[in-house]
mmCIF entry with sequence, helices, sheets and N, C-alpha, C, O atoms, coordinates in Angstrom:
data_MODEL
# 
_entry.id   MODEL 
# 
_entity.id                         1 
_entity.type                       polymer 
_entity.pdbx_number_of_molecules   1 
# 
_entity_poly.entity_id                      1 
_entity_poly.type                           'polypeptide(L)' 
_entity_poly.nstd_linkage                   no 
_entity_poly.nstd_monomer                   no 
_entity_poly.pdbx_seq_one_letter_code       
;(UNK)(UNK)(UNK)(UNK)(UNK)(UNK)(UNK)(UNK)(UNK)(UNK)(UNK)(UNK)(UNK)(UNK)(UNK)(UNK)
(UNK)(UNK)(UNK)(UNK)(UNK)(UNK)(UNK)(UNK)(UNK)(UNK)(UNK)(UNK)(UNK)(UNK)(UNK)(UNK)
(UNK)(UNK)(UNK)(UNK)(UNK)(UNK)(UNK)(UNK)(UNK)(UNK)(UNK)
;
_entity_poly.pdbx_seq_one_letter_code_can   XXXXXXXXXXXXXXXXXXXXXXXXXXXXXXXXXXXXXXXXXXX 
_entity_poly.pdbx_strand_id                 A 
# 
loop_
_entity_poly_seq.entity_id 
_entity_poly_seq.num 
_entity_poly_seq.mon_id 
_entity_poly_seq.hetero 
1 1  UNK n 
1 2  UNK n 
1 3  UNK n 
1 4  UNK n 
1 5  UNK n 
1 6  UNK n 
1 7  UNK n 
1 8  UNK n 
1 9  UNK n 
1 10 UNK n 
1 11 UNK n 
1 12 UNK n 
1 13 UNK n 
1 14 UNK n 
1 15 UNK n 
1 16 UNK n 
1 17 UNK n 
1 18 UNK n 
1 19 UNK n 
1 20 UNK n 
1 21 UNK n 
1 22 UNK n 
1 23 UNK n 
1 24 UNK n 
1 25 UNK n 
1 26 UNK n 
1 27 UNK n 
1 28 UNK n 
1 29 UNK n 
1 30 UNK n 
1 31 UNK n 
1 32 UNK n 
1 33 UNK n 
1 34 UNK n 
1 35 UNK n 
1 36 UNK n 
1 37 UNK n 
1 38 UNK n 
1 39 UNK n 
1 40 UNK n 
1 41 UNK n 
1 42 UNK n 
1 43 UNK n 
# 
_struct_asym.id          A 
_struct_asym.entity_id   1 
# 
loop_
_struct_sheet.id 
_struct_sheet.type 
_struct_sheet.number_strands 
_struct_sheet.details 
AA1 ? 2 ? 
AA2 ? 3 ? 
# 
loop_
_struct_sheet_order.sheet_id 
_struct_sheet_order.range_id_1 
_struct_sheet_order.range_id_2 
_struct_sheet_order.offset 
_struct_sheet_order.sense 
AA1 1 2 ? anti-parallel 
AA2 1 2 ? anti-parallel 
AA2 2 3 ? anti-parallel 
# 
loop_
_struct_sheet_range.sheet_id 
_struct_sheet_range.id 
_struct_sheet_range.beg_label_comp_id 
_struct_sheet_range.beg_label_asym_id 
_struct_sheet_range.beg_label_seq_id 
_struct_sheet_range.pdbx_beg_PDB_ins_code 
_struct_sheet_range.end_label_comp_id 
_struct_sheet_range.end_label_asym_id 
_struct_sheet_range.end_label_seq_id 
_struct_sheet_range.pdbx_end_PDB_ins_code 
_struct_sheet_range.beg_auth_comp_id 
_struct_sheet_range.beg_auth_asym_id 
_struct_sheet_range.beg_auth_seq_id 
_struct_sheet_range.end_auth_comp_id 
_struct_sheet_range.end_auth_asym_id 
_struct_sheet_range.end_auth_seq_id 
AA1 1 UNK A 2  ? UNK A 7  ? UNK A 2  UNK A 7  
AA1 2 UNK A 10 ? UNK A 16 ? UNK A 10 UNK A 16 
AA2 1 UNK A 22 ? UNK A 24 ? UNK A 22 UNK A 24 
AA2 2 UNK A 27 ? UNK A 29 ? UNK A 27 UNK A 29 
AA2 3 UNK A 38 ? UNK A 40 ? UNK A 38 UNK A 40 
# 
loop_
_atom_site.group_PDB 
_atom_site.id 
_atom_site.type_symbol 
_atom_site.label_atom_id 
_atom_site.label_alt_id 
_atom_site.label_comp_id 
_atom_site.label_asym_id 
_atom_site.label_entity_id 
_atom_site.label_seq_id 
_atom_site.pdbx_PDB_ins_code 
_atom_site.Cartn_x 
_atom_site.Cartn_y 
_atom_site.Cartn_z 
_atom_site.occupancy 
_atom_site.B_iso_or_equiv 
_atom_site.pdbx_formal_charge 
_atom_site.auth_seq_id 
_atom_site.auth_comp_id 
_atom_site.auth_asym_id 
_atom_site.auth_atom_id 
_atom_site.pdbx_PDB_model_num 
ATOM 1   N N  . UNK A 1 1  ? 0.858   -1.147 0.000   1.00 0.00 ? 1  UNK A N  1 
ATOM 2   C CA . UNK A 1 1  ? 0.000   0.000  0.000   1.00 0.00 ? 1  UNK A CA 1 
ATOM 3   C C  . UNK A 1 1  ? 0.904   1.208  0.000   1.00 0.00 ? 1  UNK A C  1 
ATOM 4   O O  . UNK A 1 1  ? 2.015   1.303  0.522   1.00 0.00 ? 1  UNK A O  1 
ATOM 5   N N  . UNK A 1 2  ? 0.211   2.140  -0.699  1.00 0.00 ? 2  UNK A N  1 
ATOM 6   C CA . UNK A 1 2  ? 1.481   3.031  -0.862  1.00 0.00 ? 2  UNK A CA 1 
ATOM 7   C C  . UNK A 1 2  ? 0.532   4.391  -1.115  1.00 0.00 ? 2  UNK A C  1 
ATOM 8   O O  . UNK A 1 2  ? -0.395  4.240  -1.911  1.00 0.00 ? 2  UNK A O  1 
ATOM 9   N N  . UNK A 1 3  ? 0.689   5.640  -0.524  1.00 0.00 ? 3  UNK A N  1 
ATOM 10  C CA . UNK A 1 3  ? 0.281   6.916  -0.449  1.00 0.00 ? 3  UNK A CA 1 
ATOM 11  C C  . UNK A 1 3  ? 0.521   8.055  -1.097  1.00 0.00 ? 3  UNK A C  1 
ATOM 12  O O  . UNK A 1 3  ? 1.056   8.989  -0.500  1.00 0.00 ? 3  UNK A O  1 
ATOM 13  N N  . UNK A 1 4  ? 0.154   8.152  -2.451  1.00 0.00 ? 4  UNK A N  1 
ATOM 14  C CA . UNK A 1 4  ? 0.606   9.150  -2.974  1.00 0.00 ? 4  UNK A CA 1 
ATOM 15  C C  . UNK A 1 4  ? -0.285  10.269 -3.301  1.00 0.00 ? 4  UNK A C  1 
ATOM 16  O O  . UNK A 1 4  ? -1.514  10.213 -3.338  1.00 0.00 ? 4  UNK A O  1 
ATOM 17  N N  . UNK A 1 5  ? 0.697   11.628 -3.613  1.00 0.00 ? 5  UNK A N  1 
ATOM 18  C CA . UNK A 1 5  ? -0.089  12.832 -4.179  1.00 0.00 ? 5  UNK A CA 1 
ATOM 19  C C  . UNK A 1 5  ? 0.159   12.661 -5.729  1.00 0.00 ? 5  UNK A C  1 
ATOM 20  O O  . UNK A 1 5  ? 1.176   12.246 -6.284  1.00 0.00 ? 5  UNK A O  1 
ATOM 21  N N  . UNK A 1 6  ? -0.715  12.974 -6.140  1.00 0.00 ? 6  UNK A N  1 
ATOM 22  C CA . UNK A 1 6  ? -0.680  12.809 -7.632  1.00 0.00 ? 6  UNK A CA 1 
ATOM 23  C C  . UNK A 1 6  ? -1.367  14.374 -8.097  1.00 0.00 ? 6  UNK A C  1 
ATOM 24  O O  . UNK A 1 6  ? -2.326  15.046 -7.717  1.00 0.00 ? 6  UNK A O  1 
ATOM 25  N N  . UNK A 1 7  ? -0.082  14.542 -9.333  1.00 0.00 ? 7  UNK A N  1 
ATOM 26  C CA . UNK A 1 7  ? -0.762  15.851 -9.815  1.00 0.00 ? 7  UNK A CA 1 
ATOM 27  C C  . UNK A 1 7  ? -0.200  15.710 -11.474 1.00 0.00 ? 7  UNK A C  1 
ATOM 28  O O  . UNK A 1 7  ? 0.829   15.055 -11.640 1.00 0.00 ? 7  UNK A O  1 
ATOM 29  N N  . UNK A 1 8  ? -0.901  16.346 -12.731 1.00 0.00 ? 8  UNK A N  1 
ATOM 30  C CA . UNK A 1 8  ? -0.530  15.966 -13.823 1.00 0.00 ? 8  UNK A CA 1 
ATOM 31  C C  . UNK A 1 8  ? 0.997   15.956 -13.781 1.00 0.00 ? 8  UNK A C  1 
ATOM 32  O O  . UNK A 1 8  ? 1.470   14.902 -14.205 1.00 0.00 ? 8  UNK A O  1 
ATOM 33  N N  . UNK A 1 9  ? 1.721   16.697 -13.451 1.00 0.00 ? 9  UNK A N  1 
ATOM 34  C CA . UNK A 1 9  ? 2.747   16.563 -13.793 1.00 0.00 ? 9  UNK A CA 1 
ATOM 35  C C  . UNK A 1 9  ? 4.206   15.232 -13.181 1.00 0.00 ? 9  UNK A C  1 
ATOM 36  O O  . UNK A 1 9  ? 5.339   14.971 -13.586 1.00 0.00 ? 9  UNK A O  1 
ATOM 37  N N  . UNK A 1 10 ? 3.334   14.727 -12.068 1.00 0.00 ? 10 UNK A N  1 
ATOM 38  C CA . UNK A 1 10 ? 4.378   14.122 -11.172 1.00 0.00 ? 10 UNK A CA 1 
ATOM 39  C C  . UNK A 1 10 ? 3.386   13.258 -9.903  1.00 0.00 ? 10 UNK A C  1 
ATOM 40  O O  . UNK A 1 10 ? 2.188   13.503 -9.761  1.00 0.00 ? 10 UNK A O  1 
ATOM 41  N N  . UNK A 1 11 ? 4.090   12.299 -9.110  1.00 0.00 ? 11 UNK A N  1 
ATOM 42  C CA . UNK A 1 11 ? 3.619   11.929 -8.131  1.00 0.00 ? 11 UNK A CA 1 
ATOM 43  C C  . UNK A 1 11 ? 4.526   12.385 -6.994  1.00 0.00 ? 11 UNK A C  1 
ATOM 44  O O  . UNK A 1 11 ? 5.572   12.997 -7.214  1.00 0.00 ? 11 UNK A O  1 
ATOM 45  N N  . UNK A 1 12 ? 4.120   12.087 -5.838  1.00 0.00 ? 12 UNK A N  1 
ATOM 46  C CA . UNK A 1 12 ? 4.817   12.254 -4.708  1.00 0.00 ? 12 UNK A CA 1 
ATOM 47  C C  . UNK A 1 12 ? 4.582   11.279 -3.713  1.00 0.00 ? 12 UNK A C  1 
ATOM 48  O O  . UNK A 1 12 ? 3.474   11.284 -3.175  1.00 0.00 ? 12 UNK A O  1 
ATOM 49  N N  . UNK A 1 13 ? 5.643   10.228 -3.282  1.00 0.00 ? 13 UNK A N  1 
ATOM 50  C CA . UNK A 1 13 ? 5.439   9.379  -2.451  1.00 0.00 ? 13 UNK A CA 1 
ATOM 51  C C  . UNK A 1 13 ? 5.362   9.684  -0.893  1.00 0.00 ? 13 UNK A C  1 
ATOM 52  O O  . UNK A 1 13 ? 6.313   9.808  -0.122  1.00 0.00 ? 13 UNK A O  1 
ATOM 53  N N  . UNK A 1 14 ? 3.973   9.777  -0.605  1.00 0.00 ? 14 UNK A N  1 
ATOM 54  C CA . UNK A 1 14 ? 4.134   10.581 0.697   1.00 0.00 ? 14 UNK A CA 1 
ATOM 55  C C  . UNK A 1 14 ? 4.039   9.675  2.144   1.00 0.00 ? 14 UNK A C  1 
ATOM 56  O O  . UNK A 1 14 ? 4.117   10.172 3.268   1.00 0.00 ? 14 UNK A O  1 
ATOM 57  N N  . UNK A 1 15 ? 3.800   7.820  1.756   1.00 0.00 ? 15 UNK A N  1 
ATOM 58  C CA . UNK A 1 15 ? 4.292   6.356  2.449   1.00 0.00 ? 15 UNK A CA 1 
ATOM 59  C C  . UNK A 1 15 ? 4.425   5.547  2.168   1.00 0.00 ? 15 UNK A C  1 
ATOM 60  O O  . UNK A 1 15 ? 3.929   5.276  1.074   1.00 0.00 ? 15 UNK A O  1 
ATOM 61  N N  . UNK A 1 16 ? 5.013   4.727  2.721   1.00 0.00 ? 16 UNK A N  1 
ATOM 62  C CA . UNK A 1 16 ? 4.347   2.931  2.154   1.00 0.00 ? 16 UNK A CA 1 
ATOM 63  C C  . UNK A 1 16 ? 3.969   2.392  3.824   1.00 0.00 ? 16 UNK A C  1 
ATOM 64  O O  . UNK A 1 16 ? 4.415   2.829  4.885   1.00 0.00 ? 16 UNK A O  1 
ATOM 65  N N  . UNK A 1 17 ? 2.914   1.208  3.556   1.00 0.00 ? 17 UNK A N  1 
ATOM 66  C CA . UNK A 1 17 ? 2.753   0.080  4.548   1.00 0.00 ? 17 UNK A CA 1 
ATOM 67  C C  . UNK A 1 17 ? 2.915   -1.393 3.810   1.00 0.00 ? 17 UNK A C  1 
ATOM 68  O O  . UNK A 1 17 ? 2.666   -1.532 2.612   1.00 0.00 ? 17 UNK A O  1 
ATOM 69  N N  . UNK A 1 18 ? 3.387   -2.542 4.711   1.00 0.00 ? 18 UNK A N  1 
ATOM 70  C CA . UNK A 1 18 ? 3.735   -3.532 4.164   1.00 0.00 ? 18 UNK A CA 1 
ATOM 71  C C  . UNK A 1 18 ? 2.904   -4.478 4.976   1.00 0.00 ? 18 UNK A C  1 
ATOM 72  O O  . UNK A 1 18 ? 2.992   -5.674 4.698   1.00 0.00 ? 18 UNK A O  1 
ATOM 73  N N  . UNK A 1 19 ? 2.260   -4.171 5.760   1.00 0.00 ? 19 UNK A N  1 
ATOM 74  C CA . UNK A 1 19 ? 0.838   -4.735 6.498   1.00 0.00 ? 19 UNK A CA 1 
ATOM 75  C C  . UNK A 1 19 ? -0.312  -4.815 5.455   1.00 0.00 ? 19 UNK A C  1 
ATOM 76  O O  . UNK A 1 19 ? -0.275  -4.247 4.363   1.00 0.00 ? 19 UNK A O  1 
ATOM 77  N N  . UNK A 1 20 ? -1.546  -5.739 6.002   1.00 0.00 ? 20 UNK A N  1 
ATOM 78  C CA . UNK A 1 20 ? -2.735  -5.605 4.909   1.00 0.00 ? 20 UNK A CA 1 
ATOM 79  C C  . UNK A 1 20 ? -3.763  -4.478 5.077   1.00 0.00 ? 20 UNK A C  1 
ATOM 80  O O  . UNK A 1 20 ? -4.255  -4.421 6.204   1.00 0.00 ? 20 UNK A O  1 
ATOM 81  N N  . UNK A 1 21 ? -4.173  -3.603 4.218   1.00 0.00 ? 21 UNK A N  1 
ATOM 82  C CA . UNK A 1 21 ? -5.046  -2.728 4.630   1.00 0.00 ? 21 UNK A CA 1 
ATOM 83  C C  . UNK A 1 21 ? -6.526  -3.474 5.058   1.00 0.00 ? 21 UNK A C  1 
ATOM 84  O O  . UNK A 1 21 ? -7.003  -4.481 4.536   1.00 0.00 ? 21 UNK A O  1 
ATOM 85  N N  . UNK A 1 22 ? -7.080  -2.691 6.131   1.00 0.00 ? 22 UNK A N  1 
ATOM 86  C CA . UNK A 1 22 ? -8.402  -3.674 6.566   1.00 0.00 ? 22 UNK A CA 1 
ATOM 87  C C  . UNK A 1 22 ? -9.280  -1.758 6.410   1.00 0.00 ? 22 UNK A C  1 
ATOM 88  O O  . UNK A 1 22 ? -8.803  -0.629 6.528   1.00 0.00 ? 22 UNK A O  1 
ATOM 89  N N  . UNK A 1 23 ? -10.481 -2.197 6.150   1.00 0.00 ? 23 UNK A N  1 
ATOM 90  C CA . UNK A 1 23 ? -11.512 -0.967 5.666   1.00 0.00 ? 23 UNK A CA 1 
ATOM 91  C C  . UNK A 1 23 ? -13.151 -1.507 6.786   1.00 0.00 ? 23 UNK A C  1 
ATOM 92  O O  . UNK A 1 23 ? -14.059 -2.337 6.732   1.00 0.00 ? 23 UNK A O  1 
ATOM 93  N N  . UNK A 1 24 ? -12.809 -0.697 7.441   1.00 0.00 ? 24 UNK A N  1 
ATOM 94  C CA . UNK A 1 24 ? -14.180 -1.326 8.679   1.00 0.00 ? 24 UNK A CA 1 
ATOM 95  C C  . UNK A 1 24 ? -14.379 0.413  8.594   1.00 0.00 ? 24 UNK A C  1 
ATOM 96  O O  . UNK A 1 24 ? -13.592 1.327  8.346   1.00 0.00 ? 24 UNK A O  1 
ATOM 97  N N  . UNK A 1 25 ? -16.073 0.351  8.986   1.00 0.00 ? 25 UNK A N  1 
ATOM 98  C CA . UNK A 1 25 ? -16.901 1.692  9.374   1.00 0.00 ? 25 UNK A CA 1 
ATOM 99  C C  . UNK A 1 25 ? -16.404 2.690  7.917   1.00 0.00 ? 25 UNK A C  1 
ATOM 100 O O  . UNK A 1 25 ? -16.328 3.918  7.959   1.00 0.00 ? 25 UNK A O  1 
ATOM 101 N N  . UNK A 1 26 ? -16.163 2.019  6.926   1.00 0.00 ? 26 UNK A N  1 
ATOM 102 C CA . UNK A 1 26 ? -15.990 3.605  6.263   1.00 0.00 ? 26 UNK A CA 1 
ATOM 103 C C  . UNK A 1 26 ? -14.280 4.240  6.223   1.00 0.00 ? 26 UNK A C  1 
ATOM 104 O O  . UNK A 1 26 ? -13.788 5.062  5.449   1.00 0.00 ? 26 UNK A O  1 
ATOM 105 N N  . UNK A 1 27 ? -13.728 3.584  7.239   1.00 0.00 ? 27 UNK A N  1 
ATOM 106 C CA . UNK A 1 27 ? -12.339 4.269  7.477   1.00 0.00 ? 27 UNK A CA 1 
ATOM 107 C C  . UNK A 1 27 ? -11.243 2.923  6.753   1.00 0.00 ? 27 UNK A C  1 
ATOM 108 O O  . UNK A 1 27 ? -11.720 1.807  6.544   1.00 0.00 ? 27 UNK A O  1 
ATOM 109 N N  . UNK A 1 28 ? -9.929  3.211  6.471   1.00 0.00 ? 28 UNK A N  1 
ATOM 110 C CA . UNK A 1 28 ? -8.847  2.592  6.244   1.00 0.00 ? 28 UNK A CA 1 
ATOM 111 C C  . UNK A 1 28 ? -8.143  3.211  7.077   1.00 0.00 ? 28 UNK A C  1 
ATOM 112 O O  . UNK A 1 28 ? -7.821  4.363  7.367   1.00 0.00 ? 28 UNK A O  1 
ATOM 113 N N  . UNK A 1 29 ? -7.835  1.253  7.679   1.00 0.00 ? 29 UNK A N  1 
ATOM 114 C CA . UNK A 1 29 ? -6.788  1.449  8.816   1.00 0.00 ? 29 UNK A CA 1 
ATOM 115 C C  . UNK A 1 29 ? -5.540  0.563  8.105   1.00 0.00 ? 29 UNK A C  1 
ATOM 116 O O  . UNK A 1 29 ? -5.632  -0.496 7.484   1.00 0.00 ? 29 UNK A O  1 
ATOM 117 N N  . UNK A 1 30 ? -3.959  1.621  8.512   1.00 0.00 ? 30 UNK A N  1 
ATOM 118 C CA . UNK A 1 30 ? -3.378  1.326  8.054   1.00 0.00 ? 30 UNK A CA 1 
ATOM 119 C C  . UNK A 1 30 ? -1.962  1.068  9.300   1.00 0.00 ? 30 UNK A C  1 
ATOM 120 O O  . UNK A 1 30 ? -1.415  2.100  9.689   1.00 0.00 ? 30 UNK A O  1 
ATOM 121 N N  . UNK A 1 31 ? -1.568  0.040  9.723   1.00 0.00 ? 31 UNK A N  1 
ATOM 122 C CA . UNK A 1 31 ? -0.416  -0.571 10.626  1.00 0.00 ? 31 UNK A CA 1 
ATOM 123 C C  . UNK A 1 31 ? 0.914   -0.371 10.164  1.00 0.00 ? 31 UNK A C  1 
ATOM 124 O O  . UNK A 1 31 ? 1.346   -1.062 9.241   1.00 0.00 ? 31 UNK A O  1 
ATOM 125 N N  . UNK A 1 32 ? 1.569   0.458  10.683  1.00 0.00 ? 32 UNK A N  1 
ATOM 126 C CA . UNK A 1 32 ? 3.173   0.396  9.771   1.00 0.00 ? 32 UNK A CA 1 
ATOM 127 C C  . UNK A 1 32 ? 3.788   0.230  11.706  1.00 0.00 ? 32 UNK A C  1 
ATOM 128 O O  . UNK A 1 32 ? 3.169   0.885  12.544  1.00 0.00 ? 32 UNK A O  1 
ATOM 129 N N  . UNK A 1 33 ? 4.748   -0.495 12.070  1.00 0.00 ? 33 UNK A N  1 
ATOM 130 C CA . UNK A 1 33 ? 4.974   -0.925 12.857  1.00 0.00 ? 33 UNK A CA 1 
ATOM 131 C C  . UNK A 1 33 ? 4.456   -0.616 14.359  1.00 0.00 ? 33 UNK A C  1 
ATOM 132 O O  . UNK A 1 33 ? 3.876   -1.397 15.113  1.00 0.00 ? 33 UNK A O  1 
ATOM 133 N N  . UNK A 1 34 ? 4.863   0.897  14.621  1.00 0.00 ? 34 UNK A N  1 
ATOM 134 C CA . UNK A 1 34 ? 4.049   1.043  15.956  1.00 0.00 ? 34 UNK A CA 1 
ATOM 135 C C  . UNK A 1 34 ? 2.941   2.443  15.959  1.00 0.00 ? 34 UNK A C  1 
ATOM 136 O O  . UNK A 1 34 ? 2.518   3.203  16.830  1.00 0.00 ? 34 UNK A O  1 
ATOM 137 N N  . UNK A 1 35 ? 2.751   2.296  14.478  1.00 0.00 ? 35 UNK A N  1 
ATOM 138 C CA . UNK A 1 35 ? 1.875   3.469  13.896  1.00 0.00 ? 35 UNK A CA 1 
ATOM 139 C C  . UNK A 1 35 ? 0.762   2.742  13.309  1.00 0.00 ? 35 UNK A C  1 
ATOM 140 O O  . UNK A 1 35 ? 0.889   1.772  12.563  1.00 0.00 ? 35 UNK A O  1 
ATOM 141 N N  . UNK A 1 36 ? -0.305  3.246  13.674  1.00 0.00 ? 36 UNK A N  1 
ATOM 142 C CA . UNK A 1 36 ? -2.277  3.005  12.963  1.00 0.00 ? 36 UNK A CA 1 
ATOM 143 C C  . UNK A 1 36 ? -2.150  4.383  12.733  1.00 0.00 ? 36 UNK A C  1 
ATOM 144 O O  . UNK A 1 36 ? -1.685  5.243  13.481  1.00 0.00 ? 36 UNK A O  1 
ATOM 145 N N  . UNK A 1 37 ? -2.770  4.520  11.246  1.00 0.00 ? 37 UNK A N  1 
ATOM 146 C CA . UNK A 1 37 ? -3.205  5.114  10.419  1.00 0.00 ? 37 UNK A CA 1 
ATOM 147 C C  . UNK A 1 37 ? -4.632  4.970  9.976   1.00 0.00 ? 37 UNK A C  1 
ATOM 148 O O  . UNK A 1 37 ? -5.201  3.881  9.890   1.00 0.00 ? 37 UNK A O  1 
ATOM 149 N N  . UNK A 1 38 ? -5.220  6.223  9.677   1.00 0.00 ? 38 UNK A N  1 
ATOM 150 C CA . UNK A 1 38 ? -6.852  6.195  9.516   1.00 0.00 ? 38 UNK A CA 1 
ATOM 151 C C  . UNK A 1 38 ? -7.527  6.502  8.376   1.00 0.00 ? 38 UNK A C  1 
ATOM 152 O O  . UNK A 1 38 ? -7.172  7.677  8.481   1.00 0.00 ? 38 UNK A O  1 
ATOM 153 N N  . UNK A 1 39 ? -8.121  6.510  7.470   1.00 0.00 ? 39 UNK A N  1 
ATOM 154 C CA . UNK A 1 39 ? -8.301  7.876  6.748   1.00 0.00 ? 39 UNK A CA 1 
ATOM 155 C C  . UNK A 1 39 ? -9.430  7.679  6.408   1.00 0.00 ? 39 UNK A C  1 
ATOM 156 O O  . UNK A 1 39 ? -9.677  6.551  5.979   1.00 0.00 ? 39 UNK A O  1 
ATOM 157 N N  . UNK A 1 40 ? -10.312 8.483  6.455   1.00 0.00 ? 40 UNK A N  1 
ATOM 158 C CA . UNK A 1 40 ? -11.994 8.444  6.157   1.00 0.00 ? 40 UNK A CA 1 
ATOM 159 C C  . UNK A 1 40 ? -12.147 8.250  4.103   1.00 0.00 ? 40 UNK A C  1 
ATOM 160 O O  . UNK A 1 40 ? -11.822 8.997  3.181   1.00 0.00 ? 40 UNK A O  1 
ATOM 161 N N  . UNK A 1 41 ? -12.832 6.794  4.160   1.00 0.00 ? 41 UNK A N  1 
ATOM 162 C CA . UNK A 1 41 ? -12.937 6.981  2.608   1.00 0.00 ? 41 UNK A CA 1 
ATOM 163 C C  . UNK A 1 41 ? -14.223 7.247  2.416   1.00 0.00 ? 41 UNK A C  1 
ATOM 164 O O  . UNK A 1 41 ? -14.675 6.740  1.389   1.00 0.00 ? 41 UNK A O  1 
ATOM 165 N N  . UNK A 1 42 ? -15.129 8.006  3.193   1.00 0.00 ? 42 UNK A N  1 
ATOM 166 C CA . UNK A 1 42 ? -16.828 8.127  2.971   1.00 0.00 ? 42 UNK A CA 1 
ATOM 167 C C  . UNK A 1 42 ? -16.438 9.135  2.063   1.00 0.00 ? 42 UNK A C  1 
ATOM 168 O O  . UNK A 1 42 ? -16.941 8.881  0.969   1.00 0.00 ? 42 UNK A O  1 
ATOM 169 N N  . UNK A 1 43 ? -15.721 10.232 2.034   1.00 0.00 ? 43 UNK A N  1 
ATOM 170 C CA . UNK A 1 43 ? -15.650 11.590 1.131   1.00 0.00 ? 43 UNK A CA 1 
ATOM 171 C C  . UNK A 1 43 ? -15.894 11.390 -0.244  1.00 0.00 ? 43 UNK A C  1 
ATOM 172 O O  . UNK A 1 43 ? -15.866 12.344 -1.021  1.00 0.00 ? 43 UNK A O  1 
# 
C-alpha cells in the first residue's frame, strides 16, 4: 500500500505500509509498525 499525491505533472510518495489494509466503518486502517493510520474513505 502506498500513499501518494498525484498531480498531472508528477507523483509524490508521501508512504508505504507492508501490512494488509483492513476498511471497517468507512475508514482505512493502516499498521506500519508502531503506527495506525486512519483515513476516512466516505468523502
Amino acid at each position: 500500500m502506498a500513499l501518494i499525491e498525484a498531480t498531472p505533472e508528477e507523483y509524490k510518495l508521501n508512504g508505504k505500509s507492508w501490512p494488509p489494509p483492513v476498511i471497517a466503518d468507512k475508514k482505512l486502517y493502516l499498521r506500519d509498525e508502531g503506527t495506525l493510520m486512519a483515513y476516512d474513505t466516505a468523502k
